[in-house]
LOSEVEX-98965 format. One record per residue (C-alpha): residue in three letters; y, x, z. Coordinates in steps of 0.1 Angstrom, whole numbers, padded with zeros to 4 digits, always signed. Layout:
<nodes>
ALAYXZ
...
</nodes>
This chain:
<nodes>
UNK+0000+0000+0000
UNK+0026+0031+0009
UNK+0016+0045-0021
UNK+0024+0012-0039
UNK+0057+0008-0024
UNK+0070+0041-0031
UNK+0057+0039-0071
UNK+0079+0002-0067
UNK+0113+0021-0051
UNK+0113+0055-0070
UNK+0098+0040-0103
UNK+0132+0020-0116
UNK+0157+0052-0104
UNK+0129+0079-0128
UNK+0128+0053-0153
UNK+0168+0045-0158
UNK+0174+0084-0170
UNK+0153+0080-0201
UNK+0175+0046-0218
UNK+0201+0069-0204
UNK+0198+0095-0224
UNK+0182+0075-0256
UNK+0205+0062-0280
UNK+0185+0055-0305
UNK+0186+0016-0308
UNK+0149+0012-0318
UNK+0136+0035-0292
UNK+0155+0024-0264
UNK+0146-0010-0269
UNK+0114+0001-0266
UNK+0115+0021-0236
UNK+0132-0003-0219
UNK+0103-0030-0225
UNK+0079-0008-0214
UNK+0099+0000-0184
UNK+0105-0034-0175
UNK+0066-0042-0181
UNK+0056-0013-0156
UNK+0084-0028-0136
UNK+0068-0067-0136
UNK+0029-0055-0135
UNK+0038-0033-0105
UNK+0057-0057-0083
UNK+0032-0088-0092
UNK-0002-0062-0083
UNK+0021-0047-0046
UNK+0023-0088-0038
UNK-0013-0096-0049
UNK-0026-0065-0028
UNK-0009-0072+0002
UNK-0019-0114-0002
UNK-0055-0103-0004
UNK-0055-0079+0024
UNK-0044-0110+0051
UNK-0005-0116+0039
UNK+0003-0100+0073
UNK+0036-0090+0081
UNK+0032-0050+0083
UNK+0055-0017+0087
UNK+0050+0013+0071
UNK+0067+0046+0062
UNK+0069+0063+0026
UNK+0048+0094+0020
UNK+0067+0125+0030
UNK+0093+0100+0049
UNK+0115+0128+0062
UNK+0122+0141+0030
UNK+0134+0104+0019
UNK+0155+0107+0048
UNK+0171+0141+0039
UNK+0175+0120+0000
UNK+0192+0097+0016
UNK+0215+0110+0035
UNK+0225+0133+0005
UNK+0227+0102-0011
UNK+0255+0087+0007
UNK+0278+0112+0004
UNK+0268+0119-0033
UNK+0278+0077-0040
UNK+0311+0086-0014
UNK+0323+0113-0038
UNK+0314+0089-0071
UNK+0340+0062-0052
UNK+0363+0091-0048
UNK+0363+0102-0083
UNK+0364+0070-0099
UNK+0399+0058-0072
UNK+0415+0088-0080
UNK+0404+0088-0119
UNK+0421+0052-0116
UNK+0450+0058-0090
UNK+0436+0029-0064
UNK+0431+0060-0035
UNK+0433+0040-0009
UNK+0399+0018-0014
UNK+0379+0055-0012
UNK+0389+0056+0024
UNK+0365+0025+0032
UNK+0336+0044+0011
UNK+0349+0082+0033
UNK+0350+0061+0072
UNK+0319+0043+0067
UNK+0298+0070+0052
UNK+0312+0099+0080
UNK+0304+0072+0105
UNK+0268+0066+0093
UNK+0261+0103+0088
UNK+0275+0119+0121
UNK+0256+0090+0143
UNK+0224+0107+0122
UNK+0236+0141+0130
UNK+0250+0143+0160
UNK+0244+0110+0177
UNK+0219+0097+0208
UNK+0184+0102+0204
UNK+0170+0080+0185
UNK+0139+0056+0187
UNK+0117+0066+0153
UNK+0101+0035+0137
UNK+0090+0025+0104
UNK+0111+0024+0077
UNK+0096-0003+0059
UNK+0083-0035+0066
UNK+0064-0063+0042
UNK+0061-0099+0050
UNK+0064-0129+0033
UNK+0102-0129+0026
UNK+0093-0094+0007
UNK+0071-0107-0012
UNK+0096-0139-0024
UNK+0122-0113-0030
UNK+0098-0087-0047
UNK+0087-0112-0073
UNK+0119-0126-0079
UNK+0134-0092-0087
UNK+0102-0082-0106
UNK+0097-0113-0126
UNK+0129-0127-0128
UNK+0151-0093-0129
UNK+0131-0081-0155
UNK+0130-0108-0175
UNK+0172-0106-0175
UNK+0166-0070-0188
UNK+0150-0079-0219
UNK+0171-0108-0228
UNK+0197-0077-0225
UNK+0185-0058-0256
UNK+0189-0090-0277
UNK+0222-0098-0263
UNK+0240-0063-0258
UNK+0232-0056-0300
UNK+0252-0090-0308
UNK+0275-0082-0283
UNK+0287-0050-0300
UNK+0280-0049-0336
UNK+0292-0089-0344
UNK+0315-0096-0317
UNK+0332-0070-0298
UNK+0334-0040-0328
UNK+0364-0028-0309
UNK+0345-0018-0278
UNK+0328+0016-0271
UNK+0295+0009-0276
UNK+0278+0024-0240
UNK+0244+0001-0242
UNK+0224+0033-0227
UNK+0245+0034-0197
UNK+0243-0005-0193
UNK+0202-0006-0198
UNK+0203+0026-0173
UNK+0226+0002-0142
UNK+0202-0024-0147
UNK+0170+0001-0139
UNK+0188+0016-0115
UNK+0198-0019-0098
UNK+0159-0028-0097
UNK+0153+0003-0072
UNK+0180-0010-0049
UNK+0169-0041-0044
UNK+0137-0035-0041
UNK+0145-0006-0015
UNK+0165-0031+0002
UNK+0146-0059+0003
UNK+0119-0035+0021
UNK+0137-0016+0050
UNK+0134-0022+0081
UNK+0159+0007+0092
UNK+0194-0003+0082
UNK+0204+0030+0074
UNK+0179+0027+0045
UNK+0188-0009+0040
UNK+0227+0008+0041
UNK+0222+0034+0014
UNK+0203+0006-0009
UNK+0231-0021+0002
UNK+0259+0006-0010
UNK+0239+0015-0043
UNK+0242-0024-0055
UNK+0277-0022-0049
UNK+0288+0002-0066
UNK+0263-0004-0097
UNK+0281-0039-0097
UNK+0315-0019-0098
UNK+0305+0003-0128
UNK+0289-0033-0148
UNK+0322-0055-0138
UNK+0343-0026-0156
UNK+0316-0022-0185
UNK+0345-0028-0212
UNK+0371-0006-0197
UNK+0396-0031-0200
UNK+0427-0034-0178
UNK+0412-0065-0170
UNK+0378-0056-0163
UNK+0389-0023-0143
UNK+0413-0042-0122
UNK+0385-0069-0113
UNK+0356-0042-0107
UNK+0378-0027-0079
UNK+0383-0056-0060
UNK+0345-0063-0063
UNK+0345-0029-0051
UNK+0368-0030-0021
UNK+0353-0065-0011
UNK+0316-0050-0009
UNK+0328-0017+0009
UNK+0338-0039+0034
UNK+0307-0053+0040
UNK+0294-0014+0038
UNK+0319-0008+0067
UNK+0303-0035+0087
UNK+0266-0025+0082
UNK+0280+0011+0091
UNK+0299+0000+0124
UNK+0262-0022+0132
UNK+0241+0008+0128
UNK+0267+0029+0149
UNK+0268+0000+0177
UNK+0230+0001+0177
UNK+0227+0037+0180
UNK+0254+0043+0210
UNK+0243+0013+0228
UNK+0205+0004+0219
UNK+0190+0037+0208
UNK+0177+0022+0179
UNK+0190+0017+0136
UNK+0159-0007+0135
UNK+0168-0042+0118
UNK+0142-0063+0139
UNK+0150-0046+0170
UNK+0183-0060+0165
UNK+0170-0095+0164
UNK+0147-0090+0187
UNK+0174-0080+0216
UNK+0199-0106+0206
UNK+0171-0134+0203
UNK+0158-0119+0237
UNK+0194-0118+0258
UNK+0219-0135+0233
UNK+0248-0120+0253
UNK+0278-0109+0233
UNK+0270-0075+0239
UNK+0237-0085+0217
UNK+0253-0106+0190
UNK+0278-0080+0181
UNK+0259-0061+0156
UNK+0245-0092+0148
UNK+0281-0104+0141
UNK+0285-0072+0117
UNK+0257-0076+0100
UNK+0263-0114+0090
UNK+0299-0100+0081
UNK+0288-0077+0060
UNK+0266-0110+0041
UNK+0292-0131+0038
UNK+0310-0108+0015
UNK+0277-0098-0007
UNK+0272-0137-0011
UNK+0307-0140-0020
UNK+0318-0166+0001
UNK+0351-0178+0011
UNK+0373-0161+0020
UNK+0356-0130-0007
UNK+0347-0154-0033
UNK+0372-0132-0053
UNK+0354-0105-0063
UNK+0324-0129-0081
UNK+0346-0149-0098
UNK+0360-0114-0114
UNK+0328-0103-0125
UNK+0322-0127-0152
UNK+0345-0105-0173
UNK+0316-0083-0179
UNK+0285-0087-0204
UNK+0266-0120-0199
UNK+0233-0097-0188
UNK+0252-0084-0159
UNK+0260-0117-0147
UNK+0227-0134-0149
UNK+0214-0101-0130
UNK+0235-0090-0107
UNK+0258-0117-0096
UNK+0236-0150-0095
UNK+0203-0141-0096
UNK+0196-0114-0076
UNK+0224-0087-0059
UNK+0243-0119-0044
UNK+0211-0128-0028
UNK+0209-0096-0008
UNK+0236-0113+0012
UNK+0217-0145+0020
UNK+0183-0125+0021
UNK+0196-0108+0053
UNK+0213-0141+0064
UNK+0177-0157+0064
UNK+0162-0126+0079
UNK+0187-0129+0108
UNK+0185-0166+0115
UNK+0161-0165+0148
UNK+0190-0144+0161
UNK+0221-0168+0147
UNK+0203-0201+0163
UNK+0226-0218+0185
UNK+0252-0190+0192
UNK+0286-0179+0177
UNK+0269-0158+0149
UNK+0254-0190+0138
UNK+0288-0211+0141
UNK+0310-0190+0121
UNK+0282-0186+0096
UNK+0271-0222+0086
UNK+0304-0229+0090
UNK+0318-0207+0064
UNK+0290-0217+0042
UNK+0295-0249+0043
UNK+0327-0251+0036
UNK+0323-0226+0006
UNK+0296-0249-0005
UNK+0318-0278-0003
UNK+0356-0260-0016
UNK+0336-0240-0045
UNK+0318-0269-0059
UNK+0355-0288-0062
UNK+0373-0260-0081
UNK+0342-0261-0105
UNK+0353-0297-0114
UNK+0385-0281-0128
UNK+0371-0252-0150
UNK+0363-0262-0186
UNK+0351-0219-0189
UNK+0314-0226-0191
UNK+0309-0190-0170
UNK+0334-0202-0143
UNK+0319-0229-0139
UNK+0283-0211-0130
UNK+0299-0188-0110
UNK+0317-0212-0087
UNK+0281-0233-0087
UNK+0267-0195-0077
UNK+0296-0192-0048
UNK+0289-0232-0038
UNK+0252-0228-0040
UNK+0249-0195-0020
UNK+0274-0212+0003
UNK+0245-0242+0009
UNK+0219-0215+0015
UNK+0242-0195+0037
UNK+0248-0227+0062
UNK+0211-0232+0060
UNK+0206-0195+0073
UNK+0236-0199+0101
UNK+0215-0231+0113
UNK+0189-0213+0119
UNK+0167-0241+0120
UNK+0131-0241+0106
UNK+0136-0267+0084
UNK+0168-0251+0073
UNK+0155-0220+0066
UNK+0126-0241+0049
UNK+0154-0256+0026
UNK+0174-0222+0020
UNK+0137-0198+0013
UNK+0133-0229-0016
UNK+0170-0229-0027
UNK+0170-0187-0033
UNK+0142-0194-0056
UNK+0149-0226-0075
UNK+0189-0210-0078
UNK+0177-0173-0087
UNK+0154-0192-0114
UNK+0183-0215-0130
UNK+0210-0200-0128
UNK+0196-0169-0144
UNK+0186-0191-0171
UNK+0222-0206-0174
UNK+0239-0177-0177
UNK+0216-0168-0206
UNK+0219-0197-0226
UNK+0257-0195-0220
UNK+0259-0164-0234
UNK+0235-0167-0263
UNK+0262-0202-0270
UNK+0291-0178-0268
UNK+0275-0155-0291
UNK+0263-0177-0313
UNK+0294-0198-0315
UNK+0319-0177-0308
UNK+0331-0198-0277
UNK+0318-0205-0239
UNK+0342-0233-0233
UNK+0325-0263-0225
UNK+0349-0289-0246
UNK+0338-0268-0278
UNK+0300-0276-0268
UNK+0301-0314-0282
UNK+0268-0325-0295
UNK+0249-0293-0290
UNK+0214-0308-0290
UNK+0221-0315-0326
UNK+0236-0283-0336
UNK+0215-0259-0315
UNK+0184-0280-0303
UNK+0169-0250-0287
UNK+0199-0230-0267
UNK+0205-0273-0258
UNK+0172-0280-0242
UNK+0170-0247-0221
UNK+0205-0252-0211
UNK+0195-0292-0203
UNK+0170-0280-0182
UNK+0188-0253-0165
UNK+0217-0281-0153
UNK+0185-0302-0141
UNK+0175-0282-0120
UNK+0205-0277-0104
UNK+0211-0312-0092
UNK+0188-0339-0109
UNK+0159-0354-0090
UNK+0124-0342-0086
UNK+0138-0307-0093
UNK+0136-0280-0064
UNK+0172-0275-0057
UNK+0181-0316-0050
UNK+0150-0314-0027
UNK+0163-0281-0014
UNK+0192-0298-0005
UNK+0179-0331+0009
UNK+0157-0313+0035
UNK+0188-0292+0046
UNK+0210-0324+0049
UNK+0179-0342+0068
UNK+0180-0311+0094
UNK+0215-0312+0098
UNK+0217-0349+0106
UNK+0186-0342+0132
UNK+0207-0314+0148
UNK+0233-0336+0147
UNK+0262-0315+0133
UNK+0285-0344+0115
UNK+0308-0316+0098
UNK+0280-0297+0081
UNK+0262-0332+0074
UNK+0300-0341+0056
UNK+0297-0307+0037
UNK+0260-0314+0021
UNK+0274-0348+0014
UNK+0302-0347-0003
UNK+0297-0309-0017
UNK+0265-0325-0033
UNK+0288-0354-0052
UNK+0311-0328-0061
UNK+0282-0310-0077
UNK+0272-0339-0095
UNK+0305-0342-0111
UNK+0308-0310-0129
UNK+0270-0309-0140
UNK+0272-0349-0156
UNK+0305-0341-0174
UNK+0284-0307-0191
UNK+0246-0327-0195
UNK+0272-0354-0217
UNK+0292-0332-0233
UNK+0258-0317-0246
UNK+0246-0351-0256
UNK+0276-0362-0277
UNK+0282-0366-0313
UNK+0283-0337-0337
UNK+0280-0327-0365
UNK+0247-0313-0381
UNK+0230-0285-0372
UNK+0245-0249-0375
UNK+0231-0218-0378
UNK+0216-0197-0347
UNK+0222-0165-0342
UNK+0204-0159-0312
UNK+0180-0130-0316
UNK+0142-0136-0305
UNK+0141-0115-0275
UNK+0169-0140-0258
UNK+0146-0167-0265
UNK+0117-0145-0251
UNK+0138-0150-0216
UNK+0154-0181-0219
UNK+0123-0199-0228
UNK+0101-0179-0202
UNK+0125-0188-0172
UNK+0124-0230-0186
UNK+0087-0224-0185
UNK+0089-0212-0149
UNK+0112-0236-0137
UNK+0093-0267-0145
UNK+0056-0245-0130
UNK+0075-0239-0099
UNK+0087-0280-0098
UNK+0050-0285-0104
UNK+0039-0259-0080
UNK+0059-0274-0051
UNK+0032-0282-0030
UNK+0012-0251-0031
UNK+0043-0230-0027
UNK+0052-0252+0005
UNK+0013-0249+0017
UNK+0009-0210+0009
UNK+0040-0189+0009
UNK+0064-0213+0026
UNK+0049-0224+0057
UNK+0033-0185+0065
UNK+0071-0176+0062
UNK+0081-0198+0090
UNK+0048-0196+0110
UNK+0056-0160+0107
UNK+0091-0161+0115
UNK+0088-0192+0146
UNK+0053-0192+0151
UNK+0047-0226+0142
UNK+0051-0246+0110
UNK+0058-0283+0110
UNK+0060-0303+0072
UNK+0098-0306+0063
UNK+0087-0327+0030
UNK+0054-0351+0033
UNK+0023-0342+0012
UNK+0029-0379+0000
UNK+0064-0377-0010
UNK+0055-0337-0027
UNK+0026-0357-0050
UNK+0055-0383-0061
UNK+0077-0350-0066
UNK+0053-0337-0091
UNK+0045-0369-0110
UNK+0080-0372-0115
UNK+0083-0339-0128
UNK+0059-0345-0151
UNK+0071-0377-0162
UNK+0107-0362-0174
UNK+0091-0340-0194
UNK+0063-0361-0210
UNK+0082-0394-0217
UNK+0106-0377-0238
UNK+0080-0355-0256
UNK+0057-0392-0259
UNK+0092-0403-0275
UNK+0094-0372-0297
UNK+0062-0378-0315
UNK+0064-0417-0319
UNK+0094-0413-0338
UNK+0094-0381-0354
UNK+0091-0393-0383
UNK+0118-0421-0385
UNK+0140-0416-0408
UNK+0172-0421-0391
UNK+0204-0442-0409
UNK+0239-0434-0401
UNK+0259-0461-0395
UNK+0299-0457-0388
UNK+0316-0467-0356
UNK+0339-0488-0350
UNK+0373-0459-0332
UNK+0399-0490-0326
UNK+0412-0486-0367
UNK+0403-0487-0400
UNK+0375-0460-0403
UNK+0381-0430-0429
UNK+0344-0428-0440
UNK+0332-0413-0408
UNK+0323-0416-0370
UNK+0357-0386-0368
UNK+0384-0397-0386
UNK+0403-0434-0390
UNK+0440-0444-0392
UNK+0454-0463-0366
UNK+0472-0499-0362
UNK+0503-0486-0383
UNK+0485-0465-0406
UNK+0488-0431-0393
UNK+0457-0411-0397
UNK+0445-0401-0360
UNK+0412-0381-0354
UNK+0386-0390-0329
UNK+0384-0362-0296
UNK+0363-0360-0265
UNK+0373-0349-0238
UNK+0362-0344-0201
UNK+0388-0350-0174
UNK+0391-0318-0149
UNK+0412-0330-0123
UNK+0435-0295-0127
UNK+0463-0311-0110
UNK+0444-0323-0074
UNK+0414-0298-0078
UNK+0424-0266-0099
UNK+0428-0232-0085
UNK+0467-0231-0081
UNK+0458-0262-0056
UNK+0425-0254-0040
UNK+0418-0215-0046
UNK+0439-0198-0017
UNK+0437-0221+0016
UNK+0401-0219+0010
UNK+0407-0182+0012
UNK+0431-0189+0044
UNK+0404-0211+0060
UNK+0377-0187+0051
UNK+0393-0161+0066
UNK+0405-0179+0096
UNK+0367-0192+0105
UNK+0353-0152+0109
UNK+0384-0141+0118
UNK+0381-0165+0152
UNK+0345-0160+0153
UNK+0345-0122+0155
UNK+0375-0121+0182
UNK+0352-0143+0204
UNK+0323-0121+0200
UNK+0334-0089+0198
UNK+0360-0100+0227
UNK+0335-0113+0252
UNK+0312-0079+0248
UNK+0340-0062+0258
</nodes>
């Protein structure tokens, strides 16, 4: 299993050098399938060994672990002096210093600090093994859909751009190593050096074009997840001086033991340092300015997987955030991220601001589920990472292929898209459906956090769910119509076969894990929480599951029943009647005095009651305000 492991972490970081140095189109593509192959086989057979030898939560170190230590603490200051260079390089100096403190901090408490209590490094249970195959399976898939896209992206529609595709295909490998050493340490000063490496490989996609734009926006990703570094690094610091120990479930183990304030405080950090990796108010910021980079990057790093480092350690936390302050000024800034994200995505017509305020709302929902801390929560947010990691990965793709193949993203310009592009229309139909429609995971997700929260009782979060779930509803109809409407016929698609490869793979998987609801439930789900609480009660009957799945089925059957009935019909146009005399078709007619008016659709967005200028900064004022409260009390009543 060590041996396993290590092949997982060091594989990704070994492999990124060769698409970095290839540049070759042919052979890079190819390198990087095989890489991503390796990648998927490796993951899927380190999940299936561990499953088959008990699915026992277990620690372990790496071969040779104190030479992995020596790595990474050469590593720090190695990604300190990249930070350096690329602040000076751009003459934004003073967001190194968060990168110089919290690295000197980390590295002299190694040095020169207390004794320390040596435990494993690693640890694999069953939140692993939902995060390994997510980043295995779906990560991977993103990376192939990449080749496809990256080639449109510069030789059809962005000739002016340096064309850098090795050093893209390279961040993505690299990115897989992170996470996957993330996801597995149990020492946060590994889990700090893997937390820091996803940062700053974010930074270096978000400014991908070298834009003004895209330079200005990867900094304040970049000073926004510092920040978070800085609170992981004042955590591990605290743990040392105090606690003798930089072990993650130590941590919870004290404060869930003695939840004084003394306890909670690294606690507090750590949940800090989430909020802003999950990009909730009041650091929702530095998402939104990612989408200026490449589609890819976007599916990949923020929706799909890096954001859900933040609510990975949330869920891992929870036991310690039940009932106590940590909790509070957790579920209360997700929830009201959930709610406040999913209103400014009414007002946003940009197809990929719209999915990234969803991504914000939604990892707001799972972030209040964490802060609960409640097993059926925690039930609810374990099943939202993976329905949301799943869709959304899918959405951004489609988008993108629809931008590329279209030239636009806006969602007015996609009128009638099942009849232009059937294909990009039903992968992006079934993406929005599983985001919100019933018996899809994410609206059962959501029902079984809002069924825990009214058990609690907790009447504001129970208001969030509630009205943050209309809200969601809103922006998802007005797109599911516009995608229906009346169009012209069909146009030409230029989306390239490997994009369809990952689009059509991730429909496939949504609609098998819908179907697969109950034995996900009965055999990862429940040995999660039997391993995290020691018990497991049913959040979702085994009654009301089999009626899930039957459902499923039936959306997808009916309509394909439909298909064949009447595939054959030879359909008649007939002209509607636009309120004038018609000009020959369902566009064009002249109205009561003659003028000659054409026929537009068009979605209301509600800019003036729900648009950024209105919404956007008091929800960064009350975002602020919530942790800002929360971490005086803490940190205040420790001292």
């Amino acid at each position: 299993m060590e041996k396993m492991v290590a092949a997982l972490i060091c594989l990704p970081f070994l492999w990124a050098i060769i698409p970095a140095v290839i540049h070759k189109s042919k052979v890079r593509r190819a390198t990087v399938y095989v890489g991503g192959a390796l990648v998927t086989v490796l993951s899927i057979c380190t999940c299936v060994m561990w499953y088959r030898n008990g699915g026992e939560a277990i620690v372990f170190d790496l071969p040779y672990v104190e030479v992995f230590d020596k790595l990474i603490l050469v590593g720090d200051f190695l990604l300190m002096g990249l930070v350096i260079y690329q602040c000076i390089k751009h003459k934004k100096t003073v967001i190194s210093l968060l990168s110089i403190v919290q690295t000197l901090l980390v590295a002299w408490m190694e040095l020169f600090g207390p004794e320390v209590t040596e435990n494993y490094r690693l640890r694999f249970d069953w939140l692993t093994l939902i995060m390994v195959l997510i980043i295995g399976i779906i990560g991977v898939a993103i990376g192939i859909y990449a080749m496809g896209y990256m080639h449109g992206y510069h030789i059809h529609h962005h000739k002016e751009l340096k064309d850098r595709r090795s050093f893209f295909m390279a961040m993505i490998f690299v990115f897989y190593g992170a996470m996957f050493g993330l996801v597995f340490s149990a020492s946060l000063v590994w889990m700090y050096f893997f937390w820091e490496i996803t940062s700053i490989t974010s930074f270096l996609l978000i400014g991908y074009t070298r834009t003004q734009e895209a330079i200005d926006n990867s900094f304040k990703a970049l000073w926004m997840n510092l920040l978070g570094g800085l609170g992981i690094a004042v955590a591990i610091s605290y743990l040392i001086q105090v606690y003798g120990t930089t072990d993650l479930y130590d941590a919870i183990d004290i404060a869930v033991a003695n939840p004084t304030y003394a306890a909670l405080v690294p606690i507090a950090l750590l949940a800090f340092a989430a909020l802003t990796k999950s990009a909730q108010f009041p650091f929702s910021g530095w998402l939104l300015g990612a989408m200026v980079a490449p589609t890819p990057s976007s599916a990949l790093l923020h929706s799909a997987t890096m954001v859900k480092a933040g609510v990975y350690l949330l869920i891992r936390l929870a036991l310690a955030m039940n009932g106590n302050y940590v909790g509070q000024m957790v579920y209360l800034v997700g929830g009201f991220t959930f709610l406040s994200a999913s209103c400014l995505a009414i007002a946003q017509s940009d197809g990929k601001k719209v999915l990234a305020y969803s991504t914000i709302s939604n990892l707001g929902l799972i972030v209040a589920c964490a802060g609960a801390g409640y097993q059926e929560t925690i039930w609810a947010a374990v099943f939202l990472v993976i329905f949301h990691a799943v869709s959304k990965s899918m959405l951004f793709q489609c988008v993108g292929a629809i931008e590329n193949t279209t030239g636009s993203r806006d969602v007015e310009d996609m009128q009638g898209l099942a009849n232009r592009y059937p294909k990009l229309a039903f992968i992006l139909m079934v993406g929005i459906a599983g985001m919100f429609l019933a018996p899809f995971g994410m609206l059962i997700s959501k029902w079984a956090a809002l069924k825990a929260f009214v058990d609690a009782p907790s009447t504001l979060m129970v208001l969030f769910i509630c009205f943050g779930s209309a809200t969601t509803m809103f922006y998802w109809t007005k797109w599911f119509a516009k995608i229906l409407g009346v169009s012209d016929k069909r146009d030409r698609d230029l989306t390239k076969p490997n994009e369809y490869v990952s689009m059509f793979f991730h429909a496939f998987l949504l609609i098998a894990l819908c179907v697969g609801f109950p034995y996900l439930s009965r055999h990862i789900i429940e040995p999660l929480m039997m391993d995290m609480y020691g018990f497991s009660s049913p959040v979702i009957s085994e009654g009301n599951i089999i009626i899930m799945v039957v459902m499923i089925c039936a959306v997808f059957i009916v309509p394909m029943i439909n298909y064949l009935i009447t595939r054959h019909t030879v359909d008649k146009e007939v002209l509607a009647y636009m309120g004038g005399v018609n000009s020959g078709d369902n566009k064009n007619f002249n109205d009561a005095v003659g003028n000659p008016k054409e026929l537009q659709v068009s979605n209301w967005y509600l800019e003036d009651y729900l648009g950024e200028k209105k919404l956007f900064t008091p929800s960064v004022i009350i975002g602020a305000f919530i942790i800002v409260v929360h971490l005086c009390v803490i940190i205040g009543g420790a001292l």
